[in-house]
C-alpha positions as CSV (number, residue, x, y, z in Angstrom):
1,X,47.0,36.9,-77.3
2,X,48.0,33.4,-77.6
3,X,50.4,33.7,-74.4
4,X,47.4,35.1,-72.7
5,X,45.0,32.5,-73.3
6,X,46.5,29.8,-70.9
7,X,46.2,32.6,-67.8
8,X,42.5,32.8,-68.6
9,X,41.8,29.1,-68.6
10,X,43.5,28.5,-65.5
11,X,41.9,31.7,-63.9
12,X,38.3,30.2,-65.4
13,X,39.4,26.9,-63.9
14,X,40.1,28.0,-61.0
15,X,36.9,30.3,-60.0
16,X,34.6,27.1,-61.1
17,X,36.3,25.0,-58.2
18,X,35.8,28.1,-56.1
19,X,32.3,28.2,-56.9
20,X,31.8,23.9,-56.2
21,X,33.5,24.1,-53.0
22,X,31.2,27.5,-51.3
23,X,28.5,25.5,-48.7
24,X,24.8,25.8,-49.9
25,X,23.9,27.3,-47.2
26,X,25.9,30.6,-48.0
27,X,24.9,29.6,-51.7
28,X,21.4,29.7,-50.5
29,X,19.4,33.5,-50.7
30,X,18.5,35.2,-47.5
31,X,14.8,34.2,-46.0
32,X,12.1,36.6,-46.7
33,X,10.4,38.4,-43.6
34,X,8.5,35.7,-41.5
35,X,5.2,38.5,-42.1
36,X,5.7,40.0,-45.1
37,X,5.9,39.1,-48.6
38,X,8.0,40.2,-51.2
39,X,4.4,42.0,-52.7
40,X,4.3,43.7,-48.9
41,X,1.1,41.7,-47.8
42,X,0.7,39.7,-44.9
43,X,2.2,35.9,-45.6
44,X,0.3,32.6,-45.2
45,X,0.8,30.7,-42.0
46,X,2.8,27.8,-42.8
47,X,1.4,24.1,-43.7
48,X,0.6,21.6,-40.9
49,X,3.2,18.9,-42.3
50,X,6.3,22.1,-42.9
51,X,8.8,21.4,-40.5
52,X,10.2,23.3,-38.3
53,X,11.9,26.1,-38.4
54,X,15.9,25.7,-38.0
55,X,15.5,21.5,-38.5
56,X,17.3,20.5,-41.1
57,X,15.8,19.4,-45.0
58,X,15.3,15.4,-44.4
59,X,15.4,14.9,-41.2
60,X,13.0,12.7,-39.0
61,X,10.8,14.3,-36.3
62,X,11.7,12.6,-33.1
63,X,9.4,11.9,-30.2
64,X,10.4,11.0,-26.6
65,X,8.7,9.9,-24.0
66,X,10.1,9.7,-20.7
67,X,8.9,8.3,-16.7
68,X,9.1,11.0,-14.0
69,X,11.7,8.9,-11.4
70,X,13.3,6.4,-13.6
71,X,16.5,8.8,-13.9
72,X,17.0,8.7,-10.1
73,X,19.3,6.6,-8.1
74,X,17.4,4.0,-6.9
75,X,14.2,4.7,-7.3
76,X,11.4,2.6,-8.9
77,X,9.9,3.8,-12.5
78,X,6.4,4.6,-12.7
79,X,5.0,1.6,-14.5
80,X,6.3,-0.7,-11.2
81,X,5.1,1.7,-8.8
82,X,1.8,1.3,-10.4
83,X,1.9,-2.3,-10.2
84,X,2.9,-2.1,-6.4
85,X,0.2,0.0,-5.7
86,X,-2.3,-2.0,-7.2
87,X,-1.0,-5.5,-5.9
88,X,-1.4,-3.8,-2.1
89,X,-4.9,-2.3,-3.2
90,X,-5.7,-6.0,-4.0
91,X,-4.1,-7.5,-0.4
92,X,-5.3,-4.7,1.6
93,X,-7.6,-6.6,3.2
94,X,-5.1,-9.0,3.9
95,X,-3.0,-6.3,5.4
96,X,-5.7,-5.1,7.8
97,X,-6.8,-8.9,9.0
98,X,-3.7,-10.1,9.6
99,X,-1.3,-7.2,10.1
100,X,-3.1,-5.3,13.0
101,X,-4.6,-6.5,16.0
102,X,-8.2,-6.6,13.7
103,X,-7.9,-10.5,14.5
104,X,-8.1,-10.7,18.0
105,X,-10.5,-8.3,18.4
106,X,-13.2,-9.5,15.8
107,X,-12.7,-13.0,17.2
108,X,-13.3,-12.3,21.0
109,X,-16.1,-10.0,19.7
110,X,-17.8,-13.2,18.0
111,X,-17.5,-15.6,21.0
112,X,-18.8,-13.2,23.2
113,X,-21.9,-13.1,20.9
114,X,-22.2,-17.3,20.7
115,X,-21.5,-16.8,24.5
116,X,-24.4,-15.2,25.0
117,X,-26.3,-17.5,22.7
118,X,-28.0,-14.8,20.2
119,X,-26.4,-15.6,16.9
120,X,-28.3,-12.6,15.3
121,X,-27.3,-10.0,17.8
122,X,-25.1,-8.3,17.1
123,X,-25.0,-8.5,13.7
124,X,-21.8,-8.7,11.7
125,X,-21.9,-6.0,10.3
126,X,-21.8,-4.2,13.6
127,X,-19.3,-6.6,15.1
128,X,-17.1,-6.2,12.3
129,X,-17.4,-2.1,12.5
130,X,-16.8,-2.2,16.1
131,X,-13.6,-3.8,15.1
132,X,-12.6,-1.8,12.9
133,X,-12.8,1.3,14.5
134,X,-10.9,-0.4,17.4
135,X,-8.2,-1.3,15.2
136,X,-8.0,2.2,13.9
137,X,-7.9,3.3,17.5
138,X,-5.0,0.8,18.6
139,X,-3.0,1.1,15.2
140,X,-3.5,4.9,15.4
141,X,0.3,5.4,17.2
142,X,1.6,2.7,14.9
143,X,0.4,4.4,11.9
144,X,1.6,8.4,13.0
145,X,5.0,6.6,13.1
146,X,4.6,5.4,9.9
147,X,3.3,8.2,8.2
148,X,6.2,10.6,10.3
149,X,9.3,8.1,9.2
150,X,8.1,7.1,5.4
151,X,4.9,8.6,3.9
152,X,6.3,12.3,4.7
153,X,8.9,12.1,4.0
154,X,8.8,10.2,0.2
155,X,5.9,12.8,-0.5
156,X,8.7,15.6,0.2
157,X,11.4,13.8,-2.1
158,X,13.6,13.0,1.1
159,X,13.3,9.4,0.2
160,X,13.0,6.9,-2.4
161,X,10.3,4.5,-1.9
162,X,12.4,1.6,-1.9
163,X,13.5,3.2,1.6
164,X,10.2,4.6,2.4
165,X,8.8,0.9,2.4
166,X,11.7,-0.1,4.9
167,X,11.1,2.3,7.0
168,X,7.2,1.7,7.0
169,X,7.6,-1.7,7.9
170,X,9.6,-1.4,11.0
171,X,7.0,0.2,13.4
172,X,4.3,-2.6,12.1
173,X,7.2,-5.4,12.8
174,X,7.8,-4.0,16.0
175,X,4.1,-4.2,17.0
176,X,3.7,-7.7,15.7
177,X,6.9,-8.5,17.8
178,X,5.8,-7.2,21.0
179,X,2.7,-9.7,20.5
180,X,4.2,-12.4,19.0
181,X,5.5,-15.7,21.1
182,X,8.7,-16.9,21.2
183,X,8.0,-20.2,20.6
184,X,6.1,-19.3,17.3
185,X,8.7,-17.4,15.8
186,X,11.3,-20.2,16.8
187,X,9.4,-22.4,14.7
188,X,8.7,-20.6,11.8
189,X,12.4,-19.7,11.9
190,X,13.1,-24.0,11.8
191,X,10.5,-24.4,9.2
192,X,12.3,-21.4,6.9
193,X,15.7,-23.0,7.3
194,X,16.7,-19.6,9.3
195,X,19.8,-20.2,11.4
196,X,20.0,-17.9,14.1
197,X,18.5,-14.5,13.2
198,X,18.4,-11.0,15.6
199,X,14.9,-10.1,16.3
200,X,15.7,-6.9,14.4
201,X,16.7,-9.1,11.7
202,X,13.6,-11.1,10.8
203,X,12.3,-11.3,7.8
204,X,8.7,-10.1,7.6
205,X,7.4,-13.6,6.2
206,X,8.3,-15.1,9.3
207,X,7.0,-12.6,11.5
208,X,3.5,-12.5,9.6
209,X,2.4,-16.2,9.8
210,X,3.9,-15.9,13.8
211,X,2.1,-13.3,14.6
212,X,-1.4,-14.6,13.5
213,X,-0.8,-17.8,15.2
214,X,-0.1,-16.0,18.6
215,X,-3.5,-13.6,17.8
216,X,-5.6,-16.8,17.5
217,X,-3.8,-18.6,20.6
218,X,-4.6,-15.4,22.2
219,X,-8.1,-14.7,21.3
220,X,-9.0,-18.5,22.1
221,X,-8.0,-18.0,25.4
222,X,-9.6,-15.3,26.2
223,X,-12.7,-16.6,24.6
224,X,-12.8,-19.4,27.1
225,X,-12.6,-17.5,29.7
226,X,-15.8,-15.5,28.4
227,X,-17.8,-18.7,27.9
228,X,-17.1,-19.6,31.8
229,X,-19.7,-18.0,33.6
230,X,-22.8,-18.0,31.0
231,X,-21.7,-22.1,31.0
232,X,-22.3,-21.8,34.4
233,X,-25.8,-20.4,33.9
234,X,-26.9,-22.6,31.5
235,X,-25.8,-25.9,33.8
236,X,-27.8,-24.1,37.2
237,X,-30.9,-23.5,34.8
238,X,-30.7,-27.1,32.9
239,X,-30.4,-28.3,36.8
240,X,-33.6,-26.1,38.4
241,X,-35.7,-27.2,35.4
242,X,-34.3,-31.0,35.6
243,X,-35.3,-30.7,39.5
244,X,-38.9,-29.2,39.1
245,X,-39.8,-31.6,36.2
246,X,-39.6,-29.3,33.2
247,X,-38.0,-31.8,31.3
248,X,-39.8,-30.1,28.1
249,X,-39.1,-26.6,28.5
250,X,-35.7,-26.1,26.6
251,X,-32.9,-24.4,29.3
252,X,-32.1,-21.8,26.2
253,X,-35.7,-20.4,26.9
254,X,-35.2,-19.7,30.2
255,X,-31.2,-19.4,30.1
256,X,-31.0,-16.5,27.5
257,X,-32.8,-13.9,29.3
258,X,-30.7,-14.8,32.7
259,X,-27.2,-14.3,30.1
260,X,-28.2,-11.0,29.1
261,X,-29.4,-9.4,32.5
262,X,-26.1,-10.8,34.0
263,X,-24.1,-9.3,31.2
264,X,-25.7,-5.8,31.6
265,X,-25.5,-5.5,35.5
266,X,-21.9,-5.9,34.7
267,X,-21.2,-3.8,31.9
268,X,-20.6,-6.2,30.0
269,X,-19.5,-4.9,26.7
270,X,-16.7,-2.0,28.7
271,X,-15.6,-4.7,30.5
272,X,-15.0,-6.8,27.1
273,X,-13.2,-3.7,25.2
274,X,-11.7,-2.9,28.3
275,X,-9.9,-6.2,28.3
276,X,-8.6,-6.1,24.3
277,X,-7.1,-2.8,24.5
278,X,-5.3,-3.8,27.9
279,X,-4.4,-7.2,26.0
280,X,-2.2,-5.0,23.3
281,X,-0.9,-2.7,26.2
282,X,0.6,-5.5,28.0
């Protein structure tokens, strides 16, 4: 026996290190049915804080939060597209006055309305409307191309909006353009420090500010040539009251009523949209 008892401490030896070295998990039992316990009845669901089934004992639940369009090439995350939209909700207004041909048109609309020497009537409101809905009518091609060339296709995924905002501008540039001055740009050009730039080339905050100088230029003049013939009125009825001794009587009185029967035997107010949608044609 005594030559035997080495071989069974090494054997005992050797089966312990087996046992130390066998993964728990294989150490482990096999799970129970997920439904059924071991008495046959229906289990308990499990408790709100158990974790998951398959995640490992100790480790931390992980939570990720992710922005729709940051992943892509290019594009602008979610949290700057909401600042962009609300910074042009805020300028809008901006946008439409000094953008579109809203300028002109409200302006010749008001000196037709001193012209005529009733301050009240119109009212703003209505002049302001009417100008408006001109705009829209004017801008209406403008904004198709825009919609065709860089809403659509940004809706569809075509296009990122970095390049849908590129491509928006360049029809609204090339309306400002076509009414802008040389002259103007030339010196909004000096004043930037711009050597010399292709028209397809300029920067949009040089076109802006020389485009809304050319739309009040514009609108003055044809102002002035509105106030010409109710001036001449009022100097022929300041004369025939100055002549039959009516020195009293003020020339407004008798001027106004002359003004507005002039300006509808003539159509007056055709004649006057007439001319600003021929203005932006030319």
């Amino acid at each position: 026996m005594k030559p035997f008892r080495p071989f069974l401490i090494r054997l005992l030896l050797a089966w312990t290190f087996a046992v130390a070295t066998v993964p728990l998990s294989a150490q482990a039992p096999a799970p129970a049915p997920a439904n059924v316990t071991e008495a046959g009845s229906p289990a308990l669901p499990p408790p709100a804080n158990a974790a998951p089934a398959g995640a490992a004992a100790g480790t931390p639940f992980k939570l990720n939060i992710g922005l729709e369009g940051t992943g892509q090439k290019g594009e602008v995350g979610i949290a700057l597209q909401i600042v962009m939209i609300m910074t042009l909700l805020s300028v809008a207004p901006s946008i439409v006055l000094l953008m579109t041909s809203f300028t002109r048109i409200v302006i010749v609309l008001g000196f037709v309305r001193t012209a005529l020497g009733t301050p009240s009537a119109p009212s703003n409101q209505i002049v302001v409307g009417l100008s408006l809905f001109l705009t829209f009518f004017l801008m209406g091609p403008i904004f198709d191309r825009v919609n065709a060339e860089a809403v659509r296709p940004y809706l569809e995924g075509q296009i990122t909006s970095l390049e849908a905002i590129d491509r928006g501008v360049v029809p609204l540039k090339q309306f400002m353009l076509k009414q802008t001055r040389t002259r103007d740009i030339e010196y909004f050009l000096q004043l930037g420090g711009f050597g010399p730039t292709a028209v397809k080339d300029l920067p949009m905050r040089v076109v802006i500010p020389a485009f809304v100088i050319s739309e009040l230029q514009t609108a003055f003049q044809m102002g002035f040539l509105l106030f010409l013939p109710f001036l001449v009125i009022d100097f022929l009825v300041a004369s025939v009251l100055m002549a039959l001794g009516m020195m009293m009587m003020p020339p407004v009185t008798v001027a106004l009523p002359l003004k507005l029967l002039l300006f509808v035997l003539v159509d007056g107010w055709h004649l006057v949209v007439r001319s600003l949608v021929q203005s932006f044609g030319a």
